[in-house]
MDTraj code that builds the backbone (N, CA, C; nanometers):
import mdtraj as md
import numpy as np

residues = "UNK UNK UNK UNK UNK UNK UNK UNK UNK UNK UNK UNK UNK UNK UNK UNK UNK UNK UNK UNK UNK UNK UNK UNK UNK UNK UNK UNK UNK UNK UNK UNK UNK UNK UNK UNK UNK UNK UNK UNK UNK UNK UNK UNK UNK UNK UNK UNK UNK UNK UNK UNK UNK UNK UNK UNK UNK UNK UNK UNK UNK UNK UNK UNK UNK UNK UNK UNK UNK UNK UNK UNK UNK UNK UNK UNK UNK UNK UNK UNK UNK UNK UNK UNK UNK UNK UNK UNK UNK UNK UNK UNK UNK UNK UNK UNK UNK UNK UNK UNK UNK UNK UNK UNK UNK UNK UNK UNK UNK UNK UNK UNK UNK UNK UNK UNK UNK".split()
xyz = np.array([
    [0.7539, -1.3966, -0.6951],
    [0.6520, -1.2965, -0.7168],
    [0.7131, -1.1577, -0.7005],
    [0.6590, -1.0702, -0.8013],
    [0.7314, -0.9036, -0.7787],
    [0.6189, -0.8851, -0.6777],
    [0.7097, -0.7922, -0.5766],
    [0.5858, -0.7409, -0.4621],
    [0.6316, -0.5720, -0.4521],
    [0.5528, -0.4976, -0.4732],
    [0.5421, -0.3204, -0.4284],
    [0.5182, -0.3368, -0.3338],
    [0.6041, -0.2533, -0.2246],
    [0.5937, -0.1968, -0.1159],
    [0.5002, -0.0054, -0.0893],
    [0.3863, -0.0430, 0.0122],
    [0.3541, 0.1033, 0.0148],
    [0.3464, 0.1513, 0.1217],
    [0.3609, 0.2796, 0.1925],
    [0.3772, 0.2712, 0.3544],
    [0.2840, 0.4499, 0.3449],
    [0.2382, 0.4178, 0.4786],
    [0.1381, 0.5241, 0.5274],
    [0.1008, 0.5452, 0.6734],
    [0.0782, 0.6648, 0.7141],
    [0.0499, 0.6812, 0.8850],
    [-0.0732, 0.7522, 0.9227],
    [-0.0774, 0.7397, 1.0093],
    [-0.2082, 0.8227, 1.0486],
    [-0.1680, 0.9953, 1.0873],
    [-0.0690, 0.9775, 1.1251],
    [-0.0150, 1.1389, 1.1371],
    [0.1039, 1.1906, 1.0396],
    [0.1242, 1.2858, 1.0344],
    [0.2705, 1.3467, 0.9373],
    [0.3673, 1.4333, 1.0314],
    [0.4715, 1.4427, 0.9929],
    [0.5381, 1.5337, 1.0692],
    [0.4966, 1.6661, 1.0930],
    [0.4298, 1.7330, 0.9771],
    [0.3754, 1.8818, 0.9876],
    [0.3055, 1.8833, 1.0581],
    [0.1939, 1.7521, 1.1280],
    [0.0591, 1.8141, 1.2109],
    [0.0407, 1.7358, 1.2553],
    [0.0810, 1.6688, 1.3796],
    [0.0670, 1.5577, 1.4791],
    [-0.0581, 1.5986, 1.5471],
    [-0.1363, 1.6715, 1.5336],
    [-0.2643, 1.7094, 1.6605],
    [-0.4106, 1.6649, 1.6173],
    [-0.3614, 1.5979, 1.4877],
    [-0.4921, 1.5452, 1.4478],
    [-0.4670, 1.4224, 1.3188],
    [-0.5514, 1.3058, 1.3412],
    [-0.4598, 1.1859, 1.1960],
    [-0.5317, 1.1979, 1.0942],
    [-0.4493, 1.1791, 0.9940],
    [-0.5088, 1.2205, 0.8683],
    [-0.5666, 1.0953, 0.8206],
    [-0.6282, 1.1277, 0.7144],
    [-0.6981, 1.0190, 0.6240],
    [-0.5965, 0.9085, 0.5484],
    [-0.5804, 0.7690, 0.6196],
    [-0.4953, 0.7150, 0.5220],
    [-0.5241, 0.6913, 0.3667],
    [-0.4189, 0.6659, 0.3004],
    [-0.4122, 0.6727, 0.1785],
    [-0.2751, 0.6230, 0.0830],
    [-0.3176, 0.5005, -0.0364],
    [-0.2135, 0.4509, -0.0514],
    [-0.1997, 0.5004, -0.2143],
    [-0.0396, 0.4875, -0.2583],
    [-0.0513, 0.5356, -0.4008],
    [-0.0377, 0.3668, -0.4859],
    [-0.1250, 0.3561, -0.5523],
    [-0.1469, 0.2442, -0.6231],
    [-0.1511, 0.2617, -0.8017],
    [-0.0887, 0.3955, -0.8498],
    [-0.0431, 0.4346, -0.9772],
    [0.0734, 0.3300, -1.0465],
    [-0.0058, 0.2707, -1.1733],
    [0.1062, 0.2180, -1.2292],
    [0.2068, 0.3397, -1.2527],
    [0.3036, 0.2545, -1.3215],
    [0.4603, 0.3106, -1.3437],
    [0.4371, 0.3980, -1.4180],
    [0.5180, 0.5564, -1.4022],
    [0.5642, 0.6076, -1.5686],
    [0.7033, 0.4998, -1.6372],
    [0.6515, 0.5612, -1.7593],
    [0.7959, 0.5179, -1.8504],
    [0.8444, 0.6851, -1.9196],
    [0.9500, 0.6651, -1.9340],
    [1.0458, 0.7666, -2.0128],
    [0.9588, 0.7458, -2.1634],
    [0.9252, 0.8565, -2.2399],
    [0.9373, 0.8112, -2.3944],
    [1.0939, 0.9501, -2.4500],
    [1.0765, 0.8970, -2.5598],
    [1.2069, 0.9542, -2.6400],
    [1.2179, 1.0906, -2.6058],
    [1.0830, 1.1599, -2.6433],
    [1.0786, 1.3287, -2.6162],
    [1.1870, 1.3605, -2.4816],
    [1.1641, 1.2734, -2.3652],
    [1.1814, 1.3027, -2.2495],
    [1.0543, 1.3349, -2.1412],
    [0.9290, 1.2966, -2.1754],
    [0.8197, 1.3084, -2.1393],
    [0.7990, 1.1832, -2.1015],
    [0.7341, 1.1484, -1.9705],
    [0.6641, 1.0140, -1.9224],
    [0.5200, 1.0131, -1.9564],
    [0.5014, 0.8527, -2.0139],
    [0.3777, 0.8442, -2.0013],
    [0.3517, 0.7355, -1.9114],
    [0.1835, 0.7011, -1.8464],
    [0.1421, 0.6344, -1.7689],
    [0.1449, 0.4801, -1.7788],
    [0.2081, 0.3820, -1.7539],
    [0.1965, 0.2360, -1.8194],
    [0.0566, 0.1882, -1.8046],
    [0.0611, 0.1128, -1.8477],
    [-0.1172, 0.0892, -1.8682],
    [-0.0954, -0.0504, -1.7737],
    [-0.0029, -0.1494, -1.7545],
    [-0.0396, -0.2077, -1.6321],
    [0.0681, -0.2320, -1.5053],
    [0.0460, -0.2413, -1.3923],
    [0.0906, -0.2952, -1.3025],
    [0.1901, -0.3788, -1.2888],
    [0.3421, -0.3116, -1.2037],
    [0.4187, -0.3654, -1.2327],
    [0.4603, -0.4669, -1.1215],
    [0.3567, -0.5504, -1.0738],
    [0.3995, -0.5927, -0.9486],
    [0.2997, -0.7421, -0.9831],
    [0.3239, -0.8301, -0.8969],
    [0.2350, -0.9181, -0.8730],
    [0.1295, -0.8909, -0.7281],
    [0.1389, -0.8474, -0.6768],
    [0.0985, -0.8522, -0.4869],
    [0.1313, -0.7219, -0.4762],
    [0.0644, -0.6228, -0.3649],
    [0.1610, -0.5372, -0.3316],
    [0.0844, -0.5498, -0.1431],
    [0.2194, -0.4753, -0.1063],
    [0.2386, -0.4684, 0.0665],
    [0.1802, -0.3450, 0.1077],
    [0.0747, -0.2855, 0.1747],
    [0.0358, -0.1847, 0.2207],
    [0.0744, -0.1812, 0.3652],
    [0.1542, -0.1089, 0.4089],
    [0.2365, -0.0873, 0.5677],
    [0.1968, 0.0428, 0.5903],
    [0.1169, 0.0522, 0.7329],
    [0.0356, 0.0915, 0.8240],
    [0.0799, 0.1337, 0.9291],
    [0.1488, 0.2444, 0.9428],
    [0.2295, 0.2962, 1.1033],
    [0.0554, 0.3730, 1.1488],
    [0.0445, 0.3028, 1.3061],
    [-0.0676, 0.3378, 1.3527],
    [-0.0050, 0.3991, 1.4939],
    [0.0995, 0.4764, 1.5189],
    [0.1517, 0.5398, 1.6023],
    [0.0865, 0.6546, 1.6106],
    [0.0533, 0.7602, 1.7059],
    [-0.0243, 0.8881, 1.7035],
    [0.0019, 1.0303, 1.7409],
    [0.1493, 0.9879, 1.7783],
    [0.2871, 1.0790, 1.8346],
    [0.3781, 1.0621, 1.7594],
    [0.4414, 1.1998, 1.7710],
    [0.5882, 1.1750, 1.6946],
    [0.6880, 1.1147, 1.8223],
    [0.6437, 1.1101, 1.9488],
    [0.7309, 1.0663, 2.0949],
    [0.7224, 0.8895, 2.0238],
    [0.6539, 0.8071, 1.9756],
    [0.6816, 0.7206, 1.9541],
    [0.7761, 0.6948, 1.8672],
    [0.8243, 0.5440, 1.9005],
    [0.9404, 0.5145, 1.7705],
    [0.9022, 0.4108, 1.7318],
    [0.9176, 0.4652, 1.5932],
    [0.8885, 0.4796, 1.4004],
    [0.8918, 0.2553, 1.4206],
    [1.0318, 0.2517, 1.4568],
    [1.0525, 0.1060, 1.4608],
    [1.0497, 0.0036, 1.4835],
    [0.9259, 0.0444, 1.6405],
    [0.8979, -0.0382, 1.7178],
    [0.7880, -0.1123, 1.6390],
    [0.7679, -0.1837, 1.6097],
    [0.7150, -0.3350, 1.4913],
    [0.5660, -0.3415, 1.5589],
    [0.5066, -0.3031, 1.7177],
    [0.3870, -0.3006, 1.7270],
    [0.2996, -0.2150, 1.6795],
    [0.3572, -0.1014, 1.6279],
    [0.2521, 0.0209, 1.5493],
    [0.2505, -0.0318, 1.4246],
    [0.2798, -0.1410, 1.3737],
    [0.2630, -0.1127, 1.2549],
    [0.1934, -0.2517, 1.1813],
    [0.0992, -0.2176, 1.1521],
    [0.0498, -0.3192, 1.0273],
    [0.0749, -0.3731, 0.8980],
    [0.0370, -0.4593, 0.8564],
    [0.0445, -0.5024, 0.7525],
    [-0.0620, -0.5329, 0.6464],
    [-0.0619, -0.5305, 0.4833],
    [-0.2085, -0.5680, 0.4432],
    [-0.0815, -0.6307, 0.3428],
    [-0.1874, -0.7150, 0.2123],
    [-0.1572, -0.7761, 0.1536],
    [-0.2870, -0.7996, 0.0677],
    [-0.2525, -0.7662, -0.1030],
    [-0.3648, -0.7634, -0.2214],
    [-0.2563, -0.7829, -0.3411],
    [-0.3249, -0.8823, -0.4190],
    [-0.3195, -0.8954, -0.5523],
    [-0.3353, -0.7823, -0.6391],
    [-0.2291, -0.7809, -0.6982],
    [-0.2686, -0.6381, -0.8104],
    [-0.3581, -0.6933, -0.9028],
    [-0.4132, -0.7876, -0.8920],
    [-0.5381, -0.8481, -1.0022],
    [-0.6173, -0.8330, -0.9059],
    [-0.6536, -0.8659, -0.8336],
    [-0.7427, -0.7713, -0.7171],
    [-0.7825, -0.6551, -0.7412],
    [-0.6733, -0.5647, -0.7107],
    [-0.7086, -0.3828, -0.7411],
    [-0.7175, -0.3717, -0.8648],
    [-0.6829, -0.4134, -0.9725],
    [-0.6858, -0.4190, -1.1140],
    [-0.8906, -0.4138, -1.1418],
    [-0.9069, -0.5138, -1.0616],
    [-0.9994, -0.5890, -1.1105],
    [-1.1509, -0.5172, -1.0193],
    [-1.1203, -0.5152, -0.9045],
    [-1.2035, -0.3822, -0.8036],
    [-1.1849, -0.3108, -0.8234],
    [-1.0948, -0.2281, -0.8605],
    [-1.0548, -0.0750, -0.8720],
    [-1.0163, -0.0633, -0.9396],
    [-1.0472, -0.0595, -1.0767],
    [-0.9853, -0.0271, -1.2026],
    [-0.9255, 0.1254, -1.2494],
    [-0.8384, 0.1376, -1.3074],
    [-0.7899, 0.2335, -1.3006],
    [-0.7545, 0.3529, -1.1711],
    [-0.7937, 0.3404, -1.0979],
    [-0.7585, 0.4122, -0.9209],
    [-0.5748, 0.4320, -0.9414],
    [-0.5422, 0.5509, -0.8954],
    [-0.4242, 0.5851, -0.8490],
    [-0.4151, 0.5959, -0.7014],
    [-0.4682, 0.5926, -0.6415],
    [-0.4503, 0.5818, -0.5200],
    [-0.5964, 0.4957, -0.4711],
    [-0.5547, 0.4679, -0.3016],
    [-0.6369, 0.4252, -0.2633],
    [-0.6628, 0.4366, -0.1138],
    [-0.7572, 0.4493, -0.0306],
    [-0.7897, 0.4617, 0.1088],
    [-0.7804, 0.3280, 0.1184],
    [-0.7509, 0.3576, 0.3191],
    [-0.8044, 0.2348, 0.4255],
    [-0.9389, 0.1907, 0.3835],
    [-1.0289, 0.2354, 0.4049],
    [-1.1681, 0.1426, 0.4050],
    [-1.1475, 0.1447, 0.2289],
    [-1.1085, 0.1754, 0.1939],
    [-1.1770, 0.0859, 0.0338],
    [-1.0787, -0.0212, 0.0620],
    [-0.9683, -0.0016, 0.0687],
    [-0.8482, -0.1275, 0.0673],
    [-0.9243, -0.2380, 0.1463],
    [-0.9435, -0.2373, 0.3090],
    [-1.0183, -0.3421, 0.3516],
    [-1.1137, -0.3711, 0.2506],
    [-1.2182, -0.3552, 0.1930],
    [-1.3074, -0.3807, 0.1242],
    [-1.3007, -0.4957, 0.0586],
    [-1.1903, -0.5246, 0.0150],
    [-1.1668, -0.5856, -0.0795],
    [-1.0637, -0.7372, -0.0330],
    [-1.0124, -0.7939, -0.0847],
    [-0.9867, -0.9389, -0.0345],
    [-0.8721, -0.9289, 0.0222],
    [-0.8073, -0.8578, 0.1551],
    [-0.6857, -0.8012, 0.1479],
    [-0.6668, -0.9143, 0.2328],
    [-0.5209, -0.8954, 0.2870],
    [-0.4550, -1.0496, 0.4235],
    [-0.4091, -0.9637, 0.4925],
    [-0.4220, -0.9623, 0.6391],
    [-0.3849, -0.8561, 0.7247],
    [-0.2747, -0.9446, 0.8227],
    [-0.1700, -0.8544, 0.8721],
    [-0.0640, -0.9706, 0.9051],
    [0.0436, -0.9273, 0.9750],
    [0.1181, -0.9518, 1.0492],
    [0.2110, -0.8639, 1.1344],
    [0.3318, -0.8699, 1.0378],
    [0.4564, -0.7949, 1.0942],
    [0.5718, -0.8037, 1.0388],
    [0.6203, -0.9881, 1.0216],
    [0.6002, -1.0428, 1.1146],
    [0.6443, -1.2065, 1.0450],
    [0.5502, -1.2633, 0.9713],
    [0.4439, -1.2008, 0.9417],
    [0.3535, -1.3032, 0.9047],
    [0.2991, -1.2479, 0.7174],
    [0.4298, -1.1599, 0.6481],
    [0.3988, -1.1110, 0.5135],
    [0.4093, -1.1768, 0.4708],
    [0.5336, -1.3111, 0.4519],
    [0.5379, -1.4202, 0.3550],
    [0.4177, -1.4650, 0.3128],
    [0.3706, -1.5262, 0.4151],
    [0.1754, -1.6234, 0.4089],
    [0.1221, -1.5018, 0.3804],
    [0.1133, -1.3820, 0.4032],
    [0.0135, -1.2681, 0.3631],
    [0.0197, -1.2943, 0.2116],
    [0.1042, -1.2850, 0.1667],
    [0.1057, -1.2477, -0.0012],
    [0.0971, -1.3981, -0.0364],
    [0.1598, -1.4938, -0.0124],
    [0.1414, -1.6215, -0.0624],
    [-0.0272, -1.6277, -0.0852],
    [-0.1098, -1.6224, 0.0301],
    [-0.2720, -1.5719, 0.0303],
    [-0.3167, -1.5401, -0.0517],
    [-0.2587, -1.3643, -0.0416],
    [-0.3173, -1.2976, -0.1472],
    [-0.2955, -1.3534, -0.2916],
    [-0.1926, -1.3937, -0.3248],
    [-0.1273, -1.4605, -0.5105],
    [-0.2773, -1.5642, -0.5009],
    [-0.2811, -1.6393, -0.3971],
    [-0.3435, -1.7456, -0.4310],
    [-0.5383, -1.7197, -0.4563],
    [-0.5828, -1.6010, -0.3946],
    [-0.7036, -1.5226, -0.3734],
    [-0.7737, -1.5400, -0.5187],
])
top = md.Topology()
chain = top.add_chain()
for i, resn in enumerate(residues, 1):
    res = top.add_residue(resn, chain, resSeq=i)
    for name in ("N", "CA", "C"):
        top.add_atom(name, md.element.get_by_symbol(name[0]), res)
traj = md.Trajectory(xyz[None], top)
């Protein structure tokens, strides 16, 4: 299965004093055309994709430690199919929808899930 990876936090480096609104980019691909101009592909180049969730709230934490961070897991026929056309997407719409939530060992079965959803 092709799987997209997407990653997002609740804070940014510019402004740790308050968390922002998560938010994932779920834009199909450009392509090159001849001109040198991209246009938008019309579908999805993935089977599944991985939404990764740093829920750390300091920059004093570290980035790597595997307990801040979540995991989701959705069928791009899923978002295709709920969210049609969407370039991006929030936390609560993402839950909304048939996602597999899952720690760092547990993405394999996340997406196996989700393919099978």
């Amino acid at each position: 299965a092709r799987v997209e990876v997407r990653a997002a936090s609740y804070v940014s480096s510019a402004d740790d004093t308050r968390p922002d609104q998560v938010s994932f980019d779920i834009a199909p691909p450009l392509f090159p055309k001849p001109t040198g101009d991209f246009v938008s592909g019309t579908k999805r180049n993935c089977d599944a994709y991985i939404f990764c969730l740093y829920k750390g709230m300091d920059q004093s934490q570290n980035i790597l430690d595997l307990d801040f961070w979540e995991f989701y897991a959705v069928s791009a026929e899923t978002l295709e199919n709920e969210r049609p056309g969407r370039i991006s997407i929030t936390l609560p719409s993402l839950m909304d929808l048939s996602v597999w939530q899952s720690d760092y060992y547990g993405i394999p079965e996340a997406v196996e899930k989700a393919l099978a959803a």
